[in-house]
N, C-alpha and C positions, 0 to 999 in steps of 0.2 A: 629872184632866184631863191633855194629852197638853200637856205643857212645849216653849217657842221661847223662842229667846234672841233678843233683837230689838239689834242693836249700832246704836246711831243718836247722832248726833255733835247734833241738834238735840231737846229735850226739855225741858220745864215748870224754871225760870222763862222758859225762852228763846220768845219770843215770832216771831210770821211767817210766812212758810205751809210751811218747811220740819218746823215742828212739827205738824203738824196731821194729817198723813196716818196715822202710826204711831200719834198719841194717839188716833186717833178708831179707828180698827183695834183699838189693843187694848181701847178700851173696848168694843167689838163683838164678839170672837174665842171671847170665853168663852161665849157663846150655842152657839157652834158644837164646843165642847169642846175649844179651846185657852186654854190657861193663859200670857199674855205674861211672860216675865224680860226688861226693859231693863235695857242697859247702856251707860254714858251719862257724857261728862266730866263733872268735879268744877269749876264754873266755868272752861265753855270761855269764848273768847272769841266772842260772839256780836251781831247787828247792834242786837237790843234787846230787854229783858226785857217780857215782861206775867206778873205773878204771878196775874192770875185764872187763868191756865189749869192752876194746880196744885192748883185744885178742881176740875175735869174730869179726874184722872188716876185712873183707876180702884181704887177700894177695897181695901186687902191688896196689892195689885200689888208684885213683889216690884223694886227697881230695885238695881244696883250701880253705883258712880260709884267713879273712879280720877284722881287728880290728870292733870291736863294741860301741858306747856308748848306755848308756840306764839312765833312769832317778830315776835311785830305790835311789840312795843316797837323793835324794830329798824327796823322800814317806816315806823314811827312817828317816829324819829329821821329819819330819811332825806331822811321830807319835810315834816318841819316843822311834823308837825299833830299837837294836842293829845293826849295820854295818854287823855284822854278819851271821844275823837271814837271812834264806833263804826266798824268794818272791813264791808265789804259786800264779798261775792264779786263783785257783777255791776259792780266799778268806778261804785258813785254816787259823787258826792262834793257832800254838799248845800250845803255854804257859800262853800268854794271849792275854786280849784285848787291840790293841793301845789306843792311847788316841785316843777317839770320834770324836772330831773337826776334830785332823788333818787326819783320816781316812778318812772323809765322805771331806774334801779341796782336799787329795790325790789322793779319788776316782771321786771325782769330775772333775779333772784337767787330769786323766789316760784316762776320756771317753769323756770329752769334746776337748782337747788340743791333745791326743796323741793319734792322728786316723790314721790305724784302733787298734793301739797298741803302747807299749812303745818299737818297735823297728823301731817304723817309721822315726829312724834318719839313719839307716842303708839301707833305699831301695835306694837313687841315689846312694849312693858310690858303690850301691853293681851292681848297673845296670851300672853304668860308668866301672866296672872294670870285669864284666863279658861279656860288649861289648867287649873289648881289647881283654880277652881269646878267645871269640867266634871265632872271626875274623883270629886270629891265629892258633887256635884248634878247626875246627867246631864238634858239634856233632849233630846228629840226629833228637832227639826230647829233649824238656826241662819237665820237671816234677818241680811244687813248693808244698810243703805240710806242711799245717798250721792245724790249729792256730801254733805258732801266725799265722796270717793272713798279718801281713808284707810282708811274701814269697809269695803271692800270688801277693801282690804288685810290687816286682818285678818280677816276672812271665812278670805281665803284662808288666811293663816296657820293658823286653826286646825281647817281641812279637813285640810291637812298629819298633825295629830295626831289628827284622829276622822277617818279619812274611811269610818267607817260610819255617821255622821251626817248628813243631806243636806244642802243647803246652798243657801238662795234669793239672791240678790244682786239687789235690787229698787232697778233706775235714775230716781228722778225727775226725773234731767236725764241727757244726754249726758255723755261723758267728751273725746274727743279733739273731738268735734266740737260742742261746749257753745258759748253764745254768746262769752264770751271767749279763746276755747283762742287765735285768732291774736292776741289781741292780748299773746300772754306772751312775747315778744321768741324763742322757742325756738331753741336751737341745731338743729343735726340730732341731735347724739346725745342731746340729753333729747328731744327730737321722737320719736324712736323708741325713746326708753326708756319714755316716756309709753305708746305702742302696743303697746308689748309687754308693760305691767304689763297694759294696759286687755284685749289679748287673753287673757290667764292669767285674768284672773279670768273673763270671757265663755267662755273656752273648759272651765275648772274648775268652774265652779258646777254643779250638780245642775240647777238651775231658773234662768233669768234672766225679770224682767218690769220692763215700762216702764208708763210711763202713757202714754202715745200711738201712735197706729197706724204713724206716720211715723219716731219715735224705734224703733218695735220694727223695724221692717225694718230701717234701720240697724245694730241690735244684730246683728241674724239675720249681715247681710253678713260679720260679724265674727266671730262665735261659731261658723257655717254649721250651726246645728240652729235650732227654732223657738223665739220669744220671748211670751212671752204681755203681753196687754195689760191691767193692771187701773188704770184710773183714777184719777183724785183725786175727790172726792164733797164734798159738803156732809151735816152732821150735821142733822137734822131737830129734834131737840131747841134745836138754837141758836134756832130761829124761833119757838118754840113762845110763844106769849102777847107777839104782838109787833102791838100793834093801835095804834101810832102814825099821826097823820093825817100825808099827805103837805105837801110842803113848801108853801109858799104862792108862792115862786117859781117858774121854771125852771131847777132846780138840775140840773148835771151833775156827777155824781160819778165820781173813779179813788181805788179802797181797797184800799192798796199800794203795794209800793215800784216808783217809776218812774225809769228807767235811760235814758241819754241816745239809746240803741237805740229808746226806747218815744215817742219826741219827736215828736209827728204834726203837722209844720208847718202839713201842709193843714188841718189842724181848725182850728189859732189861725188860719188865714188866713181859714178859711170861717165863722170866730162875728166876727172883726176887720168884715168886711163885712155882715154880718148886721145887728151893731153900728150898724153907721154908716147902713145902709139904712132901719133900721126902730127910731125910739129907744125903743118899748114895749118891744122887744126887750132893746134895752142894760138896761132899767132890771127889768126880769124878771129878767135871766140871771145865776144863780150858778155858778161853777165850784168845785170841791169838792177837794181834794187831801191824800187821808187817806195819812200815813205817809212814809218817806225816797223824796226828790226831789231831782233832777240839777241843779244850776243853773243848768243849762243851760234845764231846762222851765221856769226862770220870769224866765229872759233872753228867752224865747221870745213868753212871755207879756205879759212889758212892753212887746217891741216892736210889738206888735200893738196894745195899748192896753187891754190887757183887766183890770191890774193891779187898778181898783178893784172890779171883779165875781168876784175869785179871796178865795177862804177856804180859808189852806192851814192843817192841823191836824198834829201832828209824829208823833204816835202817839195810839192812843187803845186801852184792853183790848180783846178780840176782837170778845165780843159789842154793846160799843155801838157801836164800826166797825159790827157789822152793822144793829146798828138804823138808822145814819143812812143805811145803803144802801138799806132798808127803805122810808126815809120821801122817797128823792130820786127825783127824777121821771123819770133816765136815766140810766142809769147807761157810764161809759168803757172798751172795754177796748181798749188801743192794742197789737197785738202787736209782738216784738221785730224790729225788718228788719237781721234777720242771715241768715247762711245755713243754719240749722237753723230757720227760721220756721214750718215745713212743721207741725212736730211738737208746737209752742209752743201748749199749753194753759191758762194763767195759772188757780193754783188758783182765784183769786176768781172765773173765770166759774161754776162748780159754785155758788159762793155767791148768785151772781148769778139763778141760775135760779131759788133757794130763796128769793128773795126776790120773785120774781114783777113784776118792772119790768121795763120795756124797756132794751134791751143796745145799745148801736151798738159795733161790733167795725171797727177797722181794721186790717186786715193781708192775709196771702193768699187769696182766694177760694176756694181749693181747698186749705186747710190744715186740718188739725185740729180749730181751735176753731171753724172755719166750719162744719163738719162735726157740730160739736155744738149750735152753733144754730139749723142747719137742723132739724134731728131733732125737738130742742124749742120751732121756733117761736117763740127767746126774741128777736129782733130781729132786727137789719140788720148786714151785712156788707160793709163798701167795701173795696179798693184800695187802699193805699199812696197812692197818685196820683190816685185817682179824688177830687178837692175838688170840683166839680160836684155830685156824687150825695152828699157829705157833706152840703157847704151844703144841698140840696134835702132829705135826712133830718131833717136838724135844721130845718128852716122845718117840714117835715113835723109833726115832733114837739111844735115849739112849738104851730100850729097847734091838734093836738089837747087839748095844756095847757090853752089858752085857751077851750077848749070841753068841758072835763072829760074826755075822751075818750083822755086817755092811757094807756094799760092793756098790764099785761103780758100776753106769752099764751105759758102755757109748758105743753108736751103731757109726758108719759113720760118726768119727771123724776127718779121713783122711781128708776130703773135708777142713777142717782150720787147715792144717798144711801150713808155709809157705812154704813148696816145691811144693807144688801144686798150692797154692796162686798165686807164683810165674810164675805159668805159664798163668794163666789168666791177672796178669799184665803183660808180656809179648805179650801177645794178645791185651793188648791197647793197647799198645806202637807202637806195627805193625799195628795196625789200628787205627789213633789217631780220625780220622773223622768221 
């Protein structure tokens, strides 16, 4: 088989959706005549482990792993919060708020001092020691996939030394224009230190691809050649023998981390009234909230009244998350209202579809994930703002609850399952130019 070195910062024990893309790929890849090499920290610092997923790591698969520092015991000092408390890129903070100062010193110091990221102490050792491997084990083509954006860093670095190797650098999120990029306090000269690393590699790589139509344009702007778009997917094997009866409430589920961006006031406002209009309603309606949550969403939630109808769960392994998405009657997907919204595909909606329930999606009409519900008929798509047409979905939906009648309908979902996915990155890979 035709050998990739897949360099990725996020990998089995490390749990959450930024594992899921390359683990389900490579256990795919070899169908198509590529042979995956990961490489991958030695105990990064990461949001939260799930060890089931190191039985899904493909068989023989060859992995290297390389000690890491990172600088969190510092940000951790700073502001006051426990050694233990896990680090989230997208700024949650489920219990409370650090101390002020040293939040806005730590984030101040993460975007000025630690570019492009707090694993910028790992790209020479990691480019010094996968020239060694290279050298003795060539493989094919290199793949790096960030955020973090470190791996891209070394990507580049060791283009520098093979550059008759090709080179993919696969974006699951934005770099300069990521949901938190303004809010890293930036000087101008890391502001365009930031840009200039971000066009070196956009302009260096062989191949770039996004997973969204909206994120690739952007890339293009940057790059000025074409970006190709391969998705995130759902593994069809996760669902396989999942014959759970549905819930006996009105339960609405989010499975996933929700960031203070994903806060959909109009929804607590339009279940608050719901609540209070109709009390079969109240006493039906559960809200579900798998995984790290903002404090803010259940400040949100108290104020509304809705605390005794909320079951928040902290983490759960992958696949019983999915069973319980499986078995809940609607499922949430609140997108992020920043200004890259456009591009903002949340991996759970792919899960979401594989799970054949109905979807209510808040965010832009004409973004992305709207874009993928429409295609598959997996539900409804409101507005930001539009709380009227929430409220009236949701009476909708209960409606149909109460008369059996609620049912997914999801068309040509085949198209993001990773085994097919699979073969269209396999199709970069064989043509990386």
């Amino acid at each position: 088989m035709k050998r990739v070195l897949i360099i990725t910062y996020y990998w089995p024990p490390s749990g959450g959706a930024g594992v899921l893309r390359w683990l389900k790929f490579s256990k795919y890849l070899r169908e198509f005549g590529w042979e995956p090499v990961i490489y991958t920290p030695d105990a990064g610092e990461t949001p939260g482990n799930d060890p089931t997923l190191i039985y899904e790591i493909p068989e023989g698969i060859e992995i290297l792993k390389q000690p890491i520092w990172e600088p969190y015991s510092i940000y951790k000092g700073l502001t006051g919060i426990s050694k233990k408390y896990p680090i989230y890129s997208a700024f949650i903070n489920e219990e409370k708020e650090p101390s002020v100062i040293g939040q806005k010193v730590s984030v101040w110091l993460r975007g000025n001092f630690f570019i492009p990221d707090a694993r910028k102490f790992w790209i020479n050792r990691s480019v010094r020691f996968l020239k060694k491997y290279l050298e003795e084990f060539p493989v094919t083509r290199i793949v790096s996939t960030g955020p973090p954006h470190s791996m891209h860093m070394i990507g580049l670095g060791l283009k520098a030394h093979f550059p008759h190797i090709p080179w993919i650098a696969d974006f699951r999120d934005p770099w300069t224009s990521s949901d938190f990029y303004d809010q890293l306090m930036l000087s101008k000269w890391a502001d365009n230190k930031h840009r200039q690393l971000e066009k070196k590699v956009l302009r260096t790589a062989d191949k770039v691809i996004a997973v969204s139509w909206s994120w690739a344009r952007e890339l293009e702007s940057i790059r000025d050649r074409p970006v190709r778009v391969i998705t995130n997917g759902f593994d069809a094997d996760d669902f396989r023998n999942h014959r759970s009866n549905l819930d006996n409430q009105f339960s609405i589920i989010h499975a996933g981390s929700m960031n203070r961006n994903r806060n959909s006031c109009i929804l607590w406002s339009a279940l608050e009234r719901l609540c209070r209009n109709h009390e079969a309603f109240r006493s039906n309606l559960k809200i579900i909230l798998i995984g790290p949550t903002d404090y803010t969403i259940f400040e949100s939630i108290e104020r509304r009244g809705l605390t005794t109808n909320l079951e928040k769960i902290d983490r759960l392994p992958h696949k019983e998350a999915l069973r319980r998405v499986c078995r809940s009657q609607l499922l949430l997907l609140p997108i992020n209202r920043t200004p890259n919204d456009q591009g903002r595909i949340p991996v759970k909606l792919y899960e979401y579809l594989a799970s054949k329930r109905p979807v209510l999606c808040i965010g832009p009409l004409d973004g992305d994930a709207a874009r993928v519900i429409r295609w598959t008929h997996a539900g409804k798509v409101l507005d930001f703002h539009d709380e009227s047409g929430v409220s009236k979905t949701l009476w909708d939906c209960y409606k149909d609850f109460c008369n059996g009648a609620l049912m997914g309908l999801t068309d040509e979902i085949e198209r993001f399952s990773f085994s097919e996915l699979a073969k269209h990155m396999a199709a970069a890979l064989d043509r990386p130019i």
